[in-house]
C-alpha positions as CSV (number, residue, x, y, z in Angstrom):
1,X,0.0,0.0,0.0
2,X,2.7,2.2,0.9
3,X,4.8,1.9,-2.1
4,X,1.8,2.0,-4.0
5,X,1.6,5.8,-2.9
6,X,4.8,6.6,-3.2
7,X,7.1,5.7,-0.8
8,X,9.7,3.1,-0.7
9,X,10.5,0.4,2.0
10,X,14.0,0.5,2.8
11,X,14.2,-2.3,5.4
12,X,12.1,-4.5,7.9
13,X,13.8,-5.5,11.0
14,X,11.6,-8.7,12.9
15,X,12.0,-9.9,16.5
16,X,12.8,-13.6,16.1
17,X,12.0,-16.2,18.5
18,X,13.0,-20.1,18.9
19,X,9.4,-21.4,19.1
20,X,8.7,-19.6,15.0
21,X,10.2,-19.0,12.3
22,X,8.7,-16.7,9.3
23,X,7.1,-18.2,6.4
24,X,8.8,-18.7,3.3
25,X,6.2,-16.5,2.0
26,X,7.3,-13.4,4.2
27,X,10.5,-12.9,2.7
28,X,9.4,-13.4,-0.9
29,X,6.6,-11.1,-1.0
30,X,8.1,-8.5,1.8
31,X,10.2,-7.0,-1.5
32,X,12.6,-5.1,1.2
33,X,15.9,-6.0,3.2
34,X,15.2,-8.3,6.1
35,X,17.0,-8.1,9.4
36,X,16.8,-10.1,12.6
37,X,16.7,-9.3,16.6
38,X,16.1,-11.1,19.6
39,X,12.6,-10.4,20.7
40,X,10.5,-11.5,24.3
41,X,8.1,-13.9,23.1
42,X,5.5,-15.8,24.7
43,X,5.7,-19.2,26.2
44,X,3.2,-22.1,26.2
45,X,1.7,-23.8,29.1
46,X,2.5,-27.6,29.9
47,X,0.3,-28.8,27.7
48,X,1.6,-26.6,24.3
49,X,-1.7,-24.6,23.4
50,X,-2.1,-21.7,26.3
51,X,0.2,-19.0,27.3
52,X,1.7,-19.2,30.6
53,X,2.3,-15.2,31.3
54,X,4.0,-15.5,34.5
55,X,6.3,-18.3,33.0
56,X,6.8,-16.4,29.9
57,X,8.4,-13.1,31.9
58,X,10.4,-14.7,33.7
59,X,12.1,-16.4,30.8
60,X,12.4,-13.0,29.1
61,X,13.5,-11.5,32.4
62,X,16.4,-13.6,32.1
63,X,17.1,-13.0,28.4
64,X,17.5,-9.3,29.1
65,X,21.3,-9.2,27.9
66,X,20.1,-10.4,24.8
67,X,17.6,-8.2,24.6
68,X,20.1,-5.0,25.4
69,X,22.0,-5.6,22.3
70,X,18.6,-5.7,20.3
71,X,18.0,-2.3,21.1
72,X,21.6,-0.9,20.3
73,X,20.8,-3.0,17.1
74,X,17.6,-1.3,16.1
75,X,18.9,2.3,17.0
76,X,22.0,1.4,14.9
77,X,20.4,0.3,11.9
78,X,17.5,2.8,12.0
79,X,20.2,5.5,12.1
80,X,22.2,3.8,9.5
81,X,19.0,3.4,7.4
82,X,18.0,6.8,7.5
83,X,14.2,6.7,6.6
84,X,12.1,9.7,7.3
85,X,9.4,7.3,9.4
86,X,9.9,4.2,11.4
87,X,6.3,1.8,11.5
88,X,6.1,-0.2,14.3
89,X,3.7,-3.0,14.0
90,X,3.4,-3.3,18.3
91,X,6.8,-4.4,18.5
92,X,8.1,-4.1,22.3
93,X,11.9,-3.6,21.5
94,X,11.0,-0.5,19.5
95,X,9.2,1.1,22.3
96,X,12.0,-0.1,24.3
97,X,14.7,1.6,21.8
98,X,12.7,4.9,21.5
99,X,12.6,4.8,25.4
100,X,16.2,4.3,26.2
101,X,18.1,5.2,22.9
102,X,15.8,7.2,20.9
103,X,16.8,7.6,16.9
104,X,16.2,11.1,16.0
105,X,13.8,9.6,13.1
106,X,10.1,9.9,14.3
107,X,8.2,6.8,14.6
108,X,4.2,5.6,14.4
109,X,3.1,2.5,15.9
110,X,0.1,0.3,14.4
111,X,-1.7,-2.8,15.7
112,X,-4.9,-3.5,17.0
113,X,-3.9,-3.9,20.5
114,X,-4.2,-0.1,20.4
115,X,-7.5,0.0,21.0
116,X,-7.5,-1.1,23.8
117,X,-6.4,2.4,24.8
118,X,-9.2,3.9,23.5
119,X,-12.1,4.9,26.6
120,X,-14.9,3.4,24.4
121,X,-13.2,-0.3,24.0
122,X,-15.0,-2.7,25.6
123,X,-13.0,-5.3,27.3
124,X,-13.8,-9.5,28.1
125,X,-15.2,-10.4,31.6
126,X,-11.3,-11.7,32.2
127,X,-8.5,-11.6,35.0
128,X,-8.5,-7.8,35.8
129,X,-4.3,-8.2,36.5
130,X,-3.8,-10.1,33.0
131,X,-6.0,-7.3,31.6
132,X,-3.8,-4.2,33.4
133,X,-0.3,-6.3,32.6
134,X,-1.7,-6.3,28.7
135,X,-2.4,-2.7,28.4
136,X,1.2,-1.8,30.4
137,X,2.8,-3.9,27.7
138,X,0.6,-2.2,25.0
139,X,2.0,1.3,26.7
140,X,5.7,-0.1,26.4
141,X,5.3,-0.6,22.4
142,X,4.5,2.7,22.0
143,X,6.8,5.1,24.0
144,X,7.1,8.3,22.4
145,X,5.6,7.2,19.4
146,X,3.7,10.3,18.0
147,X,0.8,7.9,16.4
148,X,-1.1,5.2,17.4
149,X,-2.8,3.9,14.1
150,X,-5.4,1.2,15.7
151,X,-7.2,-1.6,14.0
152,X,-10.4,-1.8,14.6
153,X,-13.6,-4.3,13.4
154,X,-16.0,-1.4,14.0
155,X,-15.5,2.4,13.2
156,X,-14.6,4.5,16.4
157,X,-14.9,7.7,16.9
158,X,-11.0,10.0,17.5
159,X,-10.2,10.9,21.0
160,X,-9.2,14.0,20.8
161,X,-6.4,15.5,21.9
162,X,-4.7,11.9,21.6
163,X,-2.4,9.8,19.7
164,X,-5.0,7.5,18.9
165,X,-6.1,7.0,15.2
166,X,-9.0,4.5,14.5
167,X,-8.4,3.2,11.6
168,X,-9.8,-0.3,9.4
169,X,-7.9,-3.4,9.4
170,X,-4.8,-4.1,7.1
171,X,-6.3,-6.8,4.1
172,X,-4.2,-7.8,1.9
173,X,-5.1,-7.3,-1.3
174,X,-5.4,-10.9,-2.3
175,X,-8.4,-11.2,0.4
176,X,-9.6,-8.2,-1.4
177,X,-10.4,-9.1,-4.6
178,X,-11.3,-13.0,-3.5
179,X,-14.8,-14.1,-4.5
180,X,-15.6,-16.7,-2.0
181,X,-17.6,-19.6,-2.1
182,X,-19.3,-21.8,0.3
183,X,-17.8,-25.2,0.0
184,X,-18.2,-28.2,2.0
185,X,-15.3,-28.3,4.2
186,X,-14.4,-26.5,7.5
187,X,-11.1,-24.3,7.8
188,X,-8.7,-23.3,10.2
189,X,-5.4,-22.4,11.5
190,X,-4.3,-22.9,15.3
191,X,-1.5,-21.2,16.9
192,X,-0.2,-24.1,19.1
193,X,0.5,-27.1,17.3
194,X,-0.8,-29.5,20.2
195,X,-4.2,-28.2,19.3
196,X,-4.0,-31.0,16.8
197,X,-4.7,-33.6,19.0
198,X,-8.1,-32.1,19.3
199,X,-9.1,-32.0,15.6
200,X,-7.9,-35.7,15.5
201,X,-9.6,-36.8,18.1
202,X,-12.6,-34.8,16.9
203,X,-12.2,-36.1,13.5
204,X,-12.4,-39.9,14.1
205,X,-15.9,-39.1,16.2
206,X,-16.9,-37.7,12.7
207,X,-15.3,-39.1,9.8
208,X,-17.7,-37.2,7.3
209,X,-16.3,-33.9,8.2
210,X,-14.0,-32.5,6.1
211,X,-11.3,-30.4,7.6
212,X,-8.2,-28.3,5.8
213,X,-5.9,-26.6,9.5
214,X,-3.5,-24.5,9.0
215,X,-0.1,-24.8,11.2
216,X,3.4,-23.3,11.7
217,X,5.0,-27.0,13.1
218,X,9.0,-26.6,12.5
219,X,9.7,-29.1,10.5
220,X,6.5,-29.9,9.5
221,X,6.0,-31.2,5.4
222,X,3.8,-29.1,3.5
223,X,1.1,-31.6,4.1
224,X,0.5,-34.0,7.3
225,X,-2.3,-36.2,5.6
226,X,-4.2,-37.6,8.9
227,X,-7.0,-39.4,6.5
228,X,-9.2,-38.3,3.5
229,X,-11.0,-36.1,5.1
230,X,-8.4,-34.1,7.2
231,X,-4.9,-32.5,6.3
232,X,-2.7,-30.2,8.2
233,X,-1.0,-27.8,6.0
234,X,2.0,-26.0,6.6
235,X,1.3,-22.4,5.9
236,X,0.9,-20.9,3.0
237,X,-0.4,-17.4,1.8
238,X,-1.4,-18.6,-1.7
239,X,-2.9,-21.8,-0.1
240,X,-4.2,-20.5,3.1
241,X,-6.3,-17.8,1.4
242,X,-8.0,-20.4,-1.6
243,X,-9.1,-22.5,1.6
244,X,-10.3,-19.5,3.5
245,X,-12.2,-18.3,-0.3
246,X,-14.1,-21.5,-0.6
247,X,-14.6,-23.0,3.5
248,X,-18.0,-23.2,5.3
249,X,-16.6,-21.8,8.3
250,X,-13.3,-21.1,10.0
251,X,-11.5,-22.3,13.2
252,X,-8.9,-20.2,14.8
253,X,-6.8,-19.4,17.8
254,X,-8.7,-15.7,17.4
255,X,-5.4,-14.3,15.6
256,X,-7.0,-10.2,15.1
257,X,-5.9,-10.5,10.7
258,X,-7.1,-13.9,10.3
259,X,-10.5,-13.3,12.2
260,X,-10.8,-9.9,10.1
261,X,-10.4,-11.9,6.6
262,X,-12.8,-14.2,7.5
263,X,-15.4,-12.0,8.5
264,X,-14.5,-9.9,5.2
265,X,-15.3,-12.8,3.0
266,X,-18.5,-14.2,5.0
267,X,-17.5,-17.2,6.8
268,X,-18.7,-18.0,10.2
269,X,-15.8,-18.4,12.7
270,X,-14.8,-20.5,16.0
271,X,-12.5,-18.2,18.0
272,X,-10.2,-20.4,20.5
273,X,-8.3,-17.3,22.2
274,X,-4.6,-18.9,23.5
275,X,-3.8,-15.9,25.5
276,X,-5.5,-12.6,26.6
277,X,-5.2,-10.5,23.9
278,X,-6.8,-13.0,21.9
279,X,-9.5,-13.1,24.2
280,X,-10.1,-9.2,23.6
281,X,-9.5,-10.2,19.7
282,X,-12.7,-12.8,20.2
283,X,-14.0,-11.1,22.3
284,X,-14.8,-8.2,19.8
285,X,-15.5,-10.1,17.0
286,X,-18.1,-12.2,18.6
287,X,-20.1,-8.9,19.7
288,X,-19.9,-7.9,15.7
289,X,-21.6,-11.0,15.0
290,X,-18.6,-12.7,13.6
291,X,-18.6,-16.0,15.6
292,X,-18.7,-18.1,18.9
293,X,-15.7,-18.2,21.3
294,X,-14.7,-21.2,23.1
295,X,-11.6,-22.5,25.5
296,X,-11.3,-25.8,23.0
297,X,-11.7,-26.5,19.4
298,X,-15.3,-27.2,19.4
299,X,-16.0,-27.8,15.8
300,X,-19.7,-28.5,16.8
301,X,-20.1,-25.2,18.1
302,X,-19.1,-23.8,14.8
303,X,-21.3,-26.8,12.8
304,X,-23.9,-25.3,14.5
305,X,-23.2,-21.7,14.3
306,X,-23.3,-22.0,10.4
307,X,-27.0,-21.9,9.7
308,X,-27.9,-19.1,11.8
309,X,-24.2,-16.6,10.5
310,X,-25.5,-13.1,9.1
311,X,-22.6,-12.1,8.0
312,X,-21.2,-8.0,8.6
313,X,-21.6,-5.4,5.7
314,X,-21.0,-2.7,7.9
315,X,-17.2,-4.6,8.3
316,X,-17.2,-5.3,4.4
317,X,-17.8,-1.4,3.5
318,X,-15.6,-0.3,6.7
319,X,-12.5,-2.6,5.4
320,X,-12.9,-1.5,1.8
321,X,-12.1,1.7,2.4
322,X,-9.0,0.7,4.6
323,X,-6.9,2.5,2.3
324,X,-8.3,5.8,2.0
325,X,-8.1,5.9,5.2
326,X,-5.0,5.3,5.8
327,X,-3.1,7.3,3.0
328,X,-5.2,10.2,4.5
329,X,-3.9,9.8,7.9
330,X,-0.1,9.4,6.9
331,X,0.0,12.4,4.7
332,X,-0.7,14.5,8.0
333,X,2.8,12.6,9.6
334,X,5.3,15.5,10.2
335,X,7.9,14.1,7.3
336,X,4.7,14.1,4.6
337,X,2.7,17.3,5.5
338,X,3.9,19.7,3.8
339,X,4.6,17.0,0.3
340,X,1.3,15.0,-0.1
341,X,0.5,16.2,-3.4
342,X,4.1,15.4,-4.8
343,X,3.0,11.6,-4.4
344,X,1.3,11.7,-7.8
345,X,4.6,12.3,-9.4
346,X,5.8,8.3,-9.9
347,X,9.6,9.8,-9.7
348,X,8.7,10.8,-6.3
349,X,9.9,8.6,-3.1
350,X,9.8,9.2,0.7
351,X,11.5,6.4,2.6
């Protein structure tokens, strides 16, 4: 979208992790330099599908050399780098950076979890300290960042007087100009590998229904055939969205782009939050009508769901015009104010 306006993508630094590793996909369609740093990540529970928060910081807590020399590495590379605007898409080491070593290049931040700052979000029924700890941690991505760009499912109104832009979700443009189908299989994608043992078991209750999941297993083939009727893919962009186009309903671990492309194309959706922001993520797109939300894979819940699914325009029209939207609010960033017209000209690049 950007460099469909004008400006060029100079680099993309990612926080890596042991647990993940980025899709093949991500450096072939990125189109930009790629550079690594050590980033706190979460860590399961004992049985590989929830979060464990309090396990998870302390394992970061210890990590924190490694995550010192991230920081000198991002303010040494955005300095070498020299763009006129630094997007952070809620990455904690940037906030970090611009706390302790701030570059002298300005910086916006974009993710959904920013809505959460906003006074009209409304929040799950969940553990009030979980709930603070997430919004602290939301407040630490964003240190001196002079926008917050925040995804949202439904349009919000501007606070004024604040950083916070509300603004529709990021589809790509393949989901845009998809023309979906209702077929006769269910999709899905799940986080945590282990959820698999769920489907499985699930599956050999009721061998008539069809199933296509979606995983990021290391060292996983690019298809785990279980029987005719179920297969675990490794993921895929190309793949993941064809299922996505032509499913009768999608299973997820309530990932915020995922849900969003679902609800953009129709399909009914079984949200299985992993963690407490994706409780807020199901949380939200269950009150817009986009699903059911459940602690386990309950593909009956979402067999039964399916008849009675309405569906969203409001979302469909809201997401269309994602990138009006968007363009309009980065032409008022300090770099770009005074140039937005200067876009037109195709010689013209901002970095």
């Amino acid at each position: 979208m950007l460099v469909r306006n004008g400006h060029e993508v100079v680099a993309v630094l990612v926080g890596k992790s042991n647990r993940r590793e980025l899709p093949a996909f991500f450096f072939d369609s990125i189109e930009a330099p790629v550079y690594r740093f050590d980033s706190p990540n979460f860590l399961p529970a004992a049985n590989n599908k929830k979060t464990n928060i309090w396990i998870s910081i302390i394992y970061n807590l210890l990590k924190t050399p490694q995550y010192l020399r991230s920081i000198w590495f991002i303010h040494y590379k955005i300095k070498q780098l020299d763009a006129d605007v630094v997007i952070n898409f809620y990455e904690m080491m940037i906030g970090l950076t611009y706390a302790f070593f701030p570059p002298k290049i300005p910086y916006i931040s974009v993710a959904h979890q920013y809505l959460f700052l906003h006074p009209d979000y409304k929040f799950p029924d969940k553990n009030k300290v979980e709930l603070l700890m997430l919004k602290f941690f939301t407040y630490i991505t964003c240190v001196r960042s002079s926008k917050l760009f925040a995804l949202a499912i439904e349009q919000k109104e501007n606070v004024p007087d604040s950083r916070i832009v509300v603004v529709p979700p990021l589809l790509r443009k393949e989901i845009l100009q998809c023309q979906p189908e209702n077929g006769n299989y269910l999709h899905g994608y799940m986080l945590n590998a282990n959820y698999a043992d769920e489907i499985i078991a699930y599956q050999k209750k009721h061998p008539d229904v069809q199933m296509h999941f979606f995983w990021d297993k290391k060292d996983s083939p690019t298809e785990t055939i279980v029987n005719e009727h179920l297969t675990f893919h490794k993921l895929d962009d190309k793949l993941f969205i064809q299922y996505m186009a032509g499913c009768k309903g999608y299973a997820t671990t309530a990932g915020f782009e995922s849900v969003c492309e679902a609800m953009y194309l129709g399909k009914p959706i079984l949200m299985v939050p992993t963690h407490i922001e994706q409780s807020c993520n199901a949380h939200e797109a269950s009150l817009a009508g986009a699903g059911v939300v459940s602690d386990h894979f309950d593909i009956d819940a979402l067999l039964a769901y399916i008849p009675v699914y309405k569906g969203n325009t409001d979302f469909h029209i809201w997401a269309q015009q994602s990138e009006n939207y968007w363009m309009k609010e980065f032409d008022q960033i300090e770099p770009f104010k005074c140039v937005p017209r200067l876009r037109k000209n195709k010689n013209f690049r901002h970095k």
